[in-house]
C-alpha positions in Angstrom: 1.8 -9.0 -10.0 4.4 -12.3 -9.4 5.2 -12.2 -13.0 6.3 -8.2 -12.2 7.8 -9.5 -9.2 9.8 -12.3 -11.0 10.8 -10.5 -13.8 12.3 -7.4 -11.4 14.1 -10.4 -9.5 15.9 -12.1 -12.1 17.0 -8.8 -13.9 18.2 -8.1 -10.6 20.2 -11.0 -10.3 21.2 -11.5 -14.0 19.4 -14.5 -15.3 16.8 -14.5 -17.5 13.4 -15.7 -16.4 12.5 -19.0 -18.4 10.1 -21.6 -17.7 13.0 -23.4 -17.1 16.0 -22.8 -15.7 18.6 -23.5 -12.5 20.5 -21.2 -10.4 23.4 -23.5 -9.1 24.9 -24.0 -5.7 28.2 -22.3 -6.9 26.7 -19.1 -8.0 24.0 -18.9 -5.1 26.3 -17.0 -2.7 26.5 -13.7 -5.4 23.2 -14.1 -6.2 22.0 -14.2 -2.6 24.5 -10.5 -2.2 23.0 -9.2 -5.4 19.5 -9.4 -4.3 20.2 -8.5 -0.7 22.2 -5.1 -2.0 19.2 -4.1 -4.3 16.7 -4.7 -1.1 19.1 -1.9 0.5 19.2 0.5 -2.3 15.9 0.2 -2.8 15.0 0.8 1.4 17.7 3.7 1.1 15.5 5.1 -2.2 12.4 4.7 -0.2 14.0 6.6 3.1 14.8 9.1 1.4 11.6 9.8 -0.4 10.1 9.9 2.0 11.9 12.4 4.1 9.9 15.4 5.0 11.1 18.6 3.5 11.1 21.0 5.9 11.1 24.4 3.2 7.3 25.3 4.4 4.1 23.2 6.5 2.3 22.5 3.2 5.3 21.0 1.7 6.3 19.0 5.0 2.8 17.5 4.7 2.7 16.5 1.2 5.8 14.7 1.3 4.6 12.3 4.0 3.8 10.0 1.6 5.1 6.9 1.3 6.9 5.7 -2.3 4.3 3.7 -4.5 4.6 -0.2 -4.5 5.4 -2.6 -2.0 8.6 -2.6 -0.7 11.2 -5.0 -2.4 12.4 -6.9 0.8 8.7 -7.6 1.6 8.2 -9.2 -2.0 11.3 -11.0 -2.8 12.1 -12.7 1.7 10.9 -15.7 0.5 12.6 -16.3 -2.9 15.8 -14.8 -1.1 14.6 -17.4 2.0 15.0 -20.1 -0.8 18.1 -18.9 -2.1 19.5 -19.1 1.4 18.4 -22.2 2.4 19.7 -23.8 -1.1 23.1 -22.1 -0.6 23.3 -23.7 3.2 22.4 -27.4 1.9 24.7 -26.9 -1.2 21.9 -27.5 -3.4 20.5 -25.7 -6.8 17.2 -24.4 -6.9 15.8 -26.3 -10.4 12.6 -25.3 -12.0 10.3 -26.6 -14.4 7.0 -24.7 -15.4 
């Protein structure tokens, strides 16, 4: 589930998910807007499926349900917490696995 998570993270922001790797200080502010953008498109998808259609009862009821998966935002606040916290102290986030 984290290695799904991590994997839809770093496509998101363009890198490619090593065991190691660094996401300076310099780039940090883009990557912090990249993420943030794809957590609204993907609460804008989400709205909108789950918008009732109003064409009869039965169909109204059947699409009350909610899109599959957690929601982005949920999964990614504290790797985009990080990311924030890294761009404030000027810092690079640096990892070795």
């Amino acid at each position: 589930m984290l290695s799904d998570l991590s994997e839809r993270i770093f496509t998101i922001l363009g890198k490619p998910l090593a065991q190691r790797g660094i996401l300076t200080a310099t780039e940090l502010p883009n990557l912090i807007l990249l993420l943030e953008g794809a957590i609204i498109q993907d609460q804008q998808r989400r709205q909108s499926q789950s918008q009732p259609q109003l064409e009869s009862l039965e169909a109204s009821s059947a699409s009350r349900t909610a899109p599959k998966g957690d929601p982005l935002g949920r999964r990614a606040f504290p790797f985009l917490e990080l990311m924030k916290q890294a761009a404030t102290a000027a810092e690079p986030i640096v990892w070795d696995i």
